[in-house]
N, C-alpha and C positions, 0 to 999 in steps of 0.2 A: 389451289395454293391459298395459304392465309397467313396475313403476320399472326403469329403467338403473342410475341408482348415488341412493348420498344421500351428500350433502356435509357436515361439521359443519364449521361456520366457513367454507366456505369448501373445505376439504379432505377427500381422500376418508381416514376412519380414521385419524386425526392419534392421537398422542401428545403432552405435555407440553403440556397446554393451558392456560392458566390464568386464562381465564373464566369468571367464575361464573354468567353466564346465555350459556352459547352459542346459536348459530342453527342451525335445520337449515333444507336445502332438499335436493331432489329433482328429479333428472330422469325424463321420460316419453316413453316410445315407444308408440307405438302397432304392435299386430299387422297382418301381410300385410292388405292387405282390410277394415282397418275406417277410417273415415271418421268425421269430424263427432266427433270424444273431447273433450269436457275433463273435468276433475275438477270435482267436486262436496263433496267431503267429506273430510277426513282422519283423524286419527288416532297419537298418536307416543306410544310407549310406551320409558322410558329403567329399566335395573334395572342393579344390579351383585349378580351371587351369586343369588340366590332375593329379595332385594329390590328391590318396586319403586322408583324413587325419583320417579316421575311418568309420569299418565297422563293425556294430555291429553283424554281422550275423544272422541267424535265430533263433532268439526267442522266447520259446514256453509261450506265455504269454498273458493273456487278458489284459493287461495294453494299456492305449494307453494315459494317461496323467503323466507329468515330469517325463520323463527319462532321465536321468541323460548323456551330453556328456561325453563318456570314451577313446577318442582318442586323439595323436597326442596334445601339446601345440599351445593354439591356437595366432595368430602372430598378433600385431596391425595394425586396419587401413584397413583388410584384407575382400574380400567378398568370402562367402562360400557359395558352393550350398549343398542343403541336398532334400533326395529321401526318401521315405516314402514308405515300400512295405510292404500290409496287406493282412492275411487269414483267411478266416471264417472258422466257422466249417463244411460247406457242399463242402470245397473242395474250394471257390472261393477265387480269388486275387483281390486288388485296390492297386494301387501306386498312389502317385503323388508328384508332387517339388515343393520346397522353395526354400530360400535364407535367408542369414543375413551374417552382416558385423560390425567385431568387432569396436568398440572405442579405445580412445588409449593404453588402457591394463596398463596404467599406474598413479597409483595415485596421483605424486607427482608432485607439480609445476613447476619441469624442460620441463618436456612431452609437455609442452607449448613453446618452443623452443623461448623464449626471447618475447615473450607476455606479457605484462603491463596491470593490472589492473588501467583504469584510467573513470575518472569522471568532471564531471565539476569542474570548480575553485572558485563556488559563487554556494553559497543554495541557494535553492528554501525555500521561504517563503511567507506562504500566514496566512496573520493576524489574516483571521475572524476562521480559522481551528487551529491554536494554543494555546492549553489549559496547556502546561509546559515547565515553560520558567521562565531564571533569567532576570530579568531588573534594571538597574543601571543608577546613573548618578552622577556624580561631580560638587557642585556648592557651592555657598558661599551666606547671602543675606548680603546686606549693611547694612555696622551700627554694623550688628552681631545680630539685630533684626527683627519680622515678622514671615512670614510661605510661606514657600515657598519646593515644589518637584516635584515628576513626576505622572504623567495619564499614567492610559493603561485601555484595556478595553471596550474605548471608541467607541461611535458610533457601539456595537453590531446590525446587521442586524435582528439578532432573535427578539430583543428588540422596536426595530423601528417600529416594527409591533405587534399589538396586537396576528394577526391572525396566528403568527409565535411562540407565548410561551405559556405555557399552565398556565400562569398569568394574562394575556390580558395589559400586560406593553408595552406603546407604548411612547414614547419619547424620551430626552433627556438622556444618561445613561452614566458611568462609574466610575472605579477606581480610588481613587486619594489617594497618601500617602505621607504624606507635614508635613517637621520637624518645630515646633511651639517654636517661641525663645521670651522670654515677661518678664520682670523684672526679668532675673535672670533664671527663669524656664522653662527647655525643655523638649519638650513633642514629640512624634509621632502621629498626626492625621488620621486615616483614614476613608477616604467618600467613600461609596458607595451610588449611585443613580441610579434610574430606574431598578434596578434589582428586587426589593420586593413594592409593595406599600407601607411601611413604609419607606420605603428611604427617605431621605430628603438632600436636599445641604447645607440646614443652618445647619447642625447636624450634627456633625462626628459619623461615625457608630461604632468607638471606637476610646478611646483615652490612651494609654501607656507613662509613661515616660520614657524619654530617658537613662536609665542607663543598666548595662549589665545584659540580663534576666535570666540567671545563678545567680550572684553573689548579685542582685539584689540592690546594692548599690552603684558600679561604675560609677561615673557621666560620659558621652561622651564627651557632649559640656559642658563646663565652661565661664564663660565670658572672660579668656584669650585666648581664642582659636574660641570663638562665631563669627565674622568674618572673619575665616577661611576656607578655601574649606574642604566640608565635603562629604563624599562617602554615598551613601541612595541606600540601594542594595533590591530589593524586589524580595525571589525564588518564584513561583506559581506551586504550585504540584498540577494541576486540580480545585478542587474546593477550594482548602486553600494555605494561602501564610505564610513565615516568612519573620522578616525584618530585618536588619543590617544596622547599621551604622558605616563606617570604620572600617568595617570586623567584629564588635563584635553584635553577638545576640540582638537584642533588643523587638523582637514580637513575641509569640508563648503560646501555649497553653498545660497545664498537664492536662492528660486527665488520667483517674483511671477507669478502666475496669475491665473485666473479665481475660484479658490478663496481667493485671501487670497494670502498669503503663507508660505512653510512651509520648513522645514530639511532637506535633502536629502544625501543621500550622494553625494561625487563619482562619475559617471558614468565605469564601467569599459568597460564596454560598448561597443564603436564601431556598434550597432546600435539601442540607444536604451534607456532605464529599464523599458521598461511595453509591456507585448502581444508580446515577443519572442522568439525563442531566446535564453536566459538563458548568459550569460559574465560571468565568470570563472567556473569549480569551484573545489573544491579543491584536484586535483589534487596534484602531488607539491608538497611545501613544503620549506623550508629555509632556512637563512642565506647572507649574504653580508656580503664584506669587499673594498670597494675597493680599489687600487692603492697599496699604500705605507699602506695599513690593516691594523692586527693588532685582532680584534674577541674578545673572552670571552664567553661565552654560558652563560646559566645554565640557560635551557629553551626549548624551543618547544613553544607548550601551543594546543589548538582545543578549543573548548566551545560549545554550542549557543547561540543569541541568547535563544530564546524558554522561558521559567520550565521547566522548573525549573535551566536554563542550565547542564546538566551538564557535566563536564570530559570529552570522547572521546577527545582525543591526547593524552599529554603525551609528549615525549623529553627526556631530562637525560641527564648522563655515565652516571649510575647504572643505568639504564634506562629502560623505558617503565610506562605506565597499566599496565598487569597485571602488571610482573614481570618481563618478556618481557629482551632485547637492547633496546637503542637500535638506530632504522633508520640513524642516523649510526657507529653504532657502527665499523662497517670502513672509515668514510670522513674521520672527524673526527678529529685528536689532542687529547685531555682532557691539560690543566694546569692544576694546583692548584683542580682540582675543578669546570673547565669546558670547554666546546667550545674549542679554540681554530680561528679561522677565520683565510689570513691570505690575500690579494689573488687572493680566489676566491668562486664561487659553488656551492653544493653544496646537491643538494634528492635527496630520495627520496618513495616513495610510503608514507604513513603509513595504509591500509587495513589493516583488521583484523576479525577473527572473522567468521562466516559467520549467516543465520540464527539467531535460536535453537531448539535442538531439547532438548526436553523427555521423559523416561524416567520408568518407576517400574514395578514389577510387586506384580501385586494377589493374594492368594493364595485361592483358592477352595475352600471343604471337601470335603474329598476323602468323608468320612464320610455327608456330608451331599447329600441330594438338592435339586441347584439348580433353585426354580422360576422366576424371574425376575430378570433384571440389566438396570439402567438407568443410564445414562452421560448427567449432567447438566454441560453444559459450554457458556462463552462465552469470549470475548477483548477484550481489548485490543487490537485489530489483529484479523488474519484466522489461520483455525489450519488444519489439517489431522493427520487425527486416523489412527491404527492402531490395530489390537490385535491381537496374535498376528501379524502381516505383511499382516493385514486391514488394507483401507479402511473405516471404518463406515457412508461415507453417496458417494455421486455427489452431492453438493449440493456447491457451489462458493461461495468467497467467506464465510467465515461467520464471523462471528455475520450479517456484513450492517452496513450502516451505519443508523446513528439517532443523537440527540442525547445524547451517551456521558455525558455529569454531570447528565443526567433519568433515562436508563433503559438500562439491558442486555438486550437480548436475551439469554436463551438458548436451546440445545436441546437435547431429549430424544432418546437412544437406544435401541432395543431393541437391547442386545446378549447377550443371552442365549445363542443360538445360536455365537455365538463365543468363550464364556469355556468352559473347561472344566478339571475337576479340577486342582488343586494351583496352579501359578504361571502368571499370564498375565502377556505383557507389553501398555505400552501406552505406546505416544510420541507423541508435540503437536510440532508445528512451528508456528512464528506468524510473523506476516509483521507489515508495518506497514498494510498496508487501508485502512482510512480512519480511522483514529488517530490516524499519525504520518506522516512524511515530506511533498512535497507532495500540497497538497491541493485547492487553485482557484487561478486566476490570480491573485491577490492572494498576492505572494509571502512577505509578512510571514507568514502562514497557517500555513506550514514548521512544523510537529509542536503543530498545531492544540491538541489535546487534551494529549498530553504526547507524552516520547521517550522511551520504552521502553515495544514491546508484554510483554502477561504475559498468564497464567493462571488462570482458576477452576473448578473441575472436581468431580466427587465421584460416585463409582461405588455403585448401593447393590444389593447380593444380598439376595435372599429365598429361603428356605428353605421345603418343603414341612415340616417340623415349624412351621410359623410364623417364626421366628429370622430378626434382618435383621442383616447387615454393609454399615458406610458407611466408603468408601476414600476420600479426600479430598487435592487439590495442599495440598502442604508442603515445605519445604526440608530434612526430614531424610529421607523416603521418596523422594526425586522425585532425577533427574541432567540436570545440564547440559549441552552439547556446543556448540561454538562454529566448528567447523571443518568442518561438513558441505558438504555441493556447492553447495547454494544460498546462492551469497556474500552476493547481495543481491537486493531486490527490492520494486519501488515500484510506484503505479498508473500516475504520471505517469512516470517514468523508466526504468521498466522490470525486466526480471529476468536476472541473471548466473549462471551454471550450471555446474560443473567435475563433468563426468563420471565422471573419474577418482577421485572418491570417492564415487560412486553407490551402492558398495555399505553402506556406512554408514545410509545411508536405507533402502536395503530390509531390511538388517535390527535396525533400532536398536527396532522393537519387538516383535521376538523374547523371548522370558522367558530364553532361556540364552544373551543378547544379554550380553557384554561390560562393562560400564561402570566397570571399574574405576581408571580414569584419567579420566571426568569429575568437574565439578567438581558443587559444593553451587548450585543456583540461590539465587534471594533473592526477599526478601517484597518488593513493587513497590506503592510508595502513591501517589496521585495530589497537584498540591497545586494551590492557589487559582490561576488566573493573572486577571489583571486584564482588561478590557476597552482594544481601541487601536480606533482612528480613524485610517482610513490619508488621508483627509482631509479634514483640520482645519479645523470649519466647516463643513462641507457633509457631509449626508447622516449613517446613522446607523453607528453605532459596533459592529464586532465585539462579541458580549459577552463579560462574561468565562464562564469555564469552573469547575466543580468549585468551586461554592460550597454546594452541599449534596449530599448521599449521593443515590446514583442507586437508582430502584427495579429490580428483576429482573423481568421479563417474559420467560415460556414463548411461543418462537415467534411472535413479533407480525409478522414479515415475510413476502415473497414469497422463496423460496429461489433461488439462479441456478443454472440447467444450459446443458447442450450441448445448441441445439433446432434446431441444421442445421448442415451443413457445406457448403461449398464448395471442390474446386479451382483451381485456378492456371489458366488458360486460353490465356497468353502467354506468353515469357521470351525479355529483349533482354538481349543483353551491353551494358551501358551503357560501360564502362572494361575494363579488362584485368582480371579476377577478379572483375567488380564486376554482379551480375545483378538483374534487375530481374523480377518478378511480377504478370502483372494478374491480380485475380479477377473483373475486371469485374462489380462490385459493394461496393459499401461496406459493409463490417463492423462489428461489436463485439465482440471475441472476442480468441482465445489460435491459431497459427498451430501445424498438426504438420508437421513435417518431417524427413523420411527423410535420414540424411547418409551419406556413405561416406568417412571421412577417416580420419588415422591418429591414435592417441592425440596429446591434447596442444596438436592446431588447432585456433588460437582465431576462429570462426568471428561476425561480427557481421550482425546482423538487423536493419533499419531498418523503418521502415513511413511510407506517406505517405497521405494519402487524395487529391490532386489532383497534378500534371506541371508543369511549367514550360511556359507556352504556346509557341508562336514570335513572342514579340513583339521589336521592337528593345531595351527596356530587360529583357530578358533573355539576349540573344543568349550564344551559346557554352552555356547552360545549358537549353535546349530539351530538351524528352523525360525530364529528372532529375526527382529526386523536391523538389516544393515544401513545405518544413517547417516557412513562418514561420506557418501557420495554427495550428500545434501550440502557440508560445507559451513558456509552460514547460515543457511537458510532451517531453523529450526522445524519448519513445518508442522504445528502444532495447534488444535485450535481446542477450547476449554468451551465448556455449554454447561450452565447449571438453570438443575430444571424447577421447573413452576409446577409439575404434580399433575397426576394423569400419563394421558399419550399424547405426547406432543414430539413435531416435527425438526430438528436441526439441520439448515441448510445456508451456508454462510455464504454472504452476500458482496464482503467487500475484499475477500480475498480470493485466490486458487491456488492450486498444491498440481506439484506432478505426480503419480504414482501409483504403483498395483495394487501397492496390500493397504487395509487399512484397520489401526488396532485402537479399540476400544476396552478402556479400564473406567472402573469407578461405580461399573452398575451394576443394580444386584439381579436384575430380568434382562441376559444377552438377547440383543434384536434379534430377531430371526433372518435368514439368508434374504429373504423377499422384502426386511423393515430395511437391509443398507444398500442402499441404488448409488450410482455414481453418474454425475452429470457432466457430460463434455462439453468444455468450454473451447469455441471456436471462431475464430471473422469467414471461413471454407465453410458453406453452406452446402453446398452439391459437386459432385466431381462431373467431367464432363465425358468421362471413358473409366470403361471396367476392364479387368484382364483376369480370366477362368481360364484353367485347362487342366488336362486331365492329370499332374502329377500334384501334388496334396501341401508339397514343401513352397514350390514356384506360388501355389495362391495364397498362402502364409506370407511369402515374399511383398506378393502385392498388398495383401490385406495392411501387411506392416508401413509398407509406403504411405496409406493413406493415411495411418494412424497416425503417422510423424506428422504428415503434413495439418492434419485438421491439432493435434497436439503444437506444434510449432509455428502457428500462425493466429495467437491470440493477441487481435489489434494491429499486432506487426509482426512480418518473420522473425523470428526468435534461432539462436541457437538452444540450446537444451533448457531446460524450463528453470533450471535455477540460476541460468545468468540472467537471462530475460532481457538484454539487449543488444545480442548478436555483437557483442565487443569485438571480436577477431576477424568481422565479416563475413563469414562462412553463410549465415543465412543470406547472405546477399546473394552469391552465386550462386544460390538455388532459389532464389524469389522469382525470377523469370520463368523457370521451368512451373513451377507452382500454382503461380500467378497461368499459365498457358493450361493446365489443367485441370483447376477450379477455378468453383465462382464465389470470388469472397462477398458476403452477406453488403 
């Protein structure tokens, strides 16, 4: 008999623990040739240094899983060794050692010894991925007559391609919502084009007049005020928008259900409010000035719906939110200190900053002999970490998702091995994870928690003379960067990738890395958001968020790795450029792909998990990939290349699904260049089930595949809710949980 391993918590020789009575268990093998073993008695002996801190003594017990630590308070920051001595019942012994080493024992944001949560100082915004978003602008037309407001929407990517929506609309497309001033009478027009085959430019898709949609008789504009600067705010909750004019109501729709009755955003969407592929984006935006209209414009500004309703775009003559040019700038003439637009329509893409990536270099005694360095760190979103051009961890996804305004995960490092004499570097990139961006089908959801992910971090060296140094995130040590390769990147929407500045990433945490043209990052605070009710009268109410301080917790989750791969086992030219991949099997994971293209091709990756059957109300669209299961979840990720054969494999998102289609290149990978990587926290199952009928082990093989697919970080229901909203993963977490072992 011998132990195999012993587990504290759960894992084998964890770090950053921060329970004060952990569990040990142990596994048992038994030797060639012996028969009939169990234990009979144990034994667990825990010390740190020449102290013990508990000695459980002899145990007359078959147990050999969570036993409960009963010694001694254990100390932060501390490594313990622990001894395992086991007896069977014919009389034999097995021993064998561990280790683990506490986290900071401490929940409360002091423990961080003057560490800053900080973040960039400018959002990441990427046009064609925003589906909830207020848009505004301020302008006046001459005269006090005409029609004249703002575009958004425009230049959809999905649209521009037949082979990209499952309408086959391929043109010219977008929003426009333009106040109509004409003898007297004002109206709200709004055009949609290119979205529905019924679209038309000559034809507004509705027309409202302008008085308060409540009271429904309040004039806005009058002819005394008709040449005045007037405020045209349009919110977009996904597929529907309301409008306002100088703050008062003006568009929206009663909608009389089962539910009562409830006030609704007009429906943009020609595919319907709820369960859909989400239209309008935000695509490129702009103004416009009707025919025989000259329009002044003071700004065109977008800012998030949900608290803390930050400002993302603004354009004025002056220029933009950071400083920058105006995107109008080469296209707009400024008079007396505005746009002037005159019987035209003019949009650009107002997309901006990339990721944020995070710098600082830590300095280490060169005098002094380093005995241990620990890198304690969590997020706001998902991070990825370097130091010196190191990776610190193969754990993916991290901190990991939990209930962000109760508790933070963090985790602990060993990186000792990596810091060495005099200046290290060390850069953070963060993503939005499950933080921000979308998050379940409930599209009000859109930056949940808040909108901007950040940082908290804090490095501590120990010296062999005893002497500690704590390095810690702050805005005057620490550099920002906003233009590195990863433009963008969602769970639900996916990840954007420009090559061609790859090398920024590999070496932005180098210590003789450059930085002297980034900027100062900023201290990032959280603030109250209130509780909604998406509806009213029925059922319970989102809560609110961040009404009291979260506590810190050392490693409470299962961490996600890569625990299979798959390749490609098909590939149909579906369209002229346009390729399709079965991996005949459904995934959860991040896709690698081999390209051969020349700098600069901007190559697009879709993913579907089921075909368009051959039924009659599908016809023409047989064999393509079917999307409306996805919902909101656009599933899409963009790679443009840097020339050669180079590798795409995205890092801060995951997609569910079988097929996966690739357009934009002019050399299709080969079957063996597209693999698919399973993302999982289910590392090994604990029982197999074979037998001899062919369907029953399809059966079983499919169970596992749910399970390692459905348990990324935390049980999940289906991958594009991703947070088990209806509970259903609950009452299969225990069966789950009793048949593997999460990582």
């Amino acid at each position: 008999m011998k132990i195999e391993r012993i587990l504290i918590e759960d894992q084998m020789a964890p770090i950053g623990l921060d329970e004060k009575k952990p569990a040990f268990s142990w596994l048992l093998t038994a030797e060639e040739g012996e028969q009939n073993l169990m234990q009979s008695a144990c034994r667990i002996v825990v010390r740190t240094g020449e102290d013990t801190v508990w000695d459980s003594g002899k145990m007359e017990t078959g147990v050999s899983t969570g036993i409960g630590y009963e010694g001694e308070a254990l100390q932060p920051c501390t490594k313990y060794e622990v001894k395992a001595e086991v007896w069977d019942n014919h009389g034999g012994k097995a021993e064998a050692e561990s280790s683990f080493e506490t986290g900071l024992m401490d929940s409360l944001y002091a423990a961080w010894e003057g560490a800053e949560w900080i973040g960039a100082p400018h959002a990441t915004v990427c046009a064609e991925n925003r589906g909830v978003f207020t848009i505004e602008s301020e302008f006046r037309m001459e005269g006090g007559k005409g029609e004249a407001g703002i575009v958004f929407g425009a230049n959809d990517f999905r649209l521009n391609d037949h082979t990209k929506n499952e309408l086959g609309m391929e043109g010219e497309n977008y929003i426009r919502y333009a106040v109509c001033l004409e003898d007297g009478d004002a109206r709200l027009a709004i055009y949609r084009v290119g979205y529905a085959p019924e679209d038309t430019a000559e034809k507004p898709f509705a027309v409202t007049k302008l008085v308060n949609w409540k009271e429904k008789t309040q004039e806005i504009l009058t002819p005394e005020n008709a040449d005045a600067f007037h405020k045209l705010t349009v919110e977009v909750d996904g597929n529907v928008a309301y409008a306002y004019v100088d703050g008062i109501l003006v568009d929206a729709i009663e909608e009389h259900g089962f539910f009562g009755t409830k006030v609704s955003g007009r429906q943009l969407n020609p595919r319907g409010n709820n369960d859909v592929l989400p239209y309008p984006r935000l695509n490129e935006i702009g103004f416009y000035a009707g025919k025989g209209t000259t329009g002044y414009f003071k700004n065109l500004t977008v800012r998030n719906v949900r608290k803390p309703s930050a400002e993302i775009v603004r354009e004025t003559p002056e220029g933009r939110l950071d400083g920058g040019k105006s995107i109008f700038a080469d296209q707009i003439p400024v008079e007396n200190g505005y746009f002037k637009v005159e019987d035209s329509q003019i949009t650009a893409d107002p997309s901006h900053h990339s990721i944020p990536m995070l710098r600082s270099c830590i300095s280490c005694q060169k005098e002094k002999k380093l005995a241990s360095a620990r890198l304690y760190i969590t997020a706001r979103g998902i991070y990825d970490c370097r130091i010196n051009g190191q990776e610190i961890t193969e754990d993916l996804l991290r901190p990991g998702l939990t209930q962000y305004d109760h508790r933070m995960n963090y985790q602990t490092y060993d990186i000792t091995g990596l810091m060495k004499p005099g200046r290290n570097g060390i850069g953070v990139a963060l993503a939005s994870g499950w933080w921000s961006e979308a998050q379940t089908f409930v599209v009000k959801n859109f930056n949940y928690f808040g909108d901007k992910e950040s940082l908290l971090a804090k490095v501590v060296m120990k010296y062999e003379d005893g002497s500690r140094e704590v390095f810690g995130t702050n805005t005057e040590d620490w550099k920002y960067f906003g233009e590195g390769p990863y433009l963008f990147s969602s769970y639900f929407a996916g990840e954007q990738y420009d090559a061609r500045r790859a090398e920024v990433y590999e070496t932005y945490s180098l210590p003789e890395f450059d930085d002297s043209t980034w900027e100062k990052p900023v201290v990032v605070d959280t603030v109250m958001i209130e509780e909604f009710c998406t509806m009213p009268g029925f059922g319970r109410s989102w809560p609110a968020v961040h009404e009291q301080k979260p506590e810190y917790i050392g490693e409470y989750d299962a961490p996600v790795r890569i625990v299979d791969r798959r390749t490609a086992k098909t590939r149909k030219e579906l369209f002229p450029g346009v390729y399709l991949y079965d991996l005949e099997q459904e995934m959860a994971g991040v896709p690698r792909i081999t390209l051969h293209e020349k700098a600069g091709t901007k190559i697009i990756i879709r993913y579907a998990e089921v075909l368009y059957p051959d039924l009659p109300e599908y016809a023409g669209k047989e064999g393509t990939m079917m999307l409306e299961n996805y919902r909101d979840a656009t599933s899409t990720d963009v790679y443009i290349c840097r020339g050669g054969e180079e590798v795409f494999q995205p890092k801060f998102t995951f997609h569910g699904y079988r097929y996966i289609e690739i357009s934009g290149v002019e050399h299709a990978p080969e079957l063996e260049e597209v693999e698919s990587l399973q993302y999982s926290s289910v590392t090994e199952f604990h029982g197999s089930l074979t037998s001899s009928h062919k369907l029953l082990n399809r059966f079983a093989e499919n169970v596992s595949w749910s399970q390692k697919c459905n348990f990324i970080n935390i049980p999940t229901d289906c991958r594009r809710e991703m947070s088990a909203w209806a509970g259903r993963a609950i009452r299969i977490f225990s069966a789950i949980r009793r048949s593997t072992t999460a990582a």
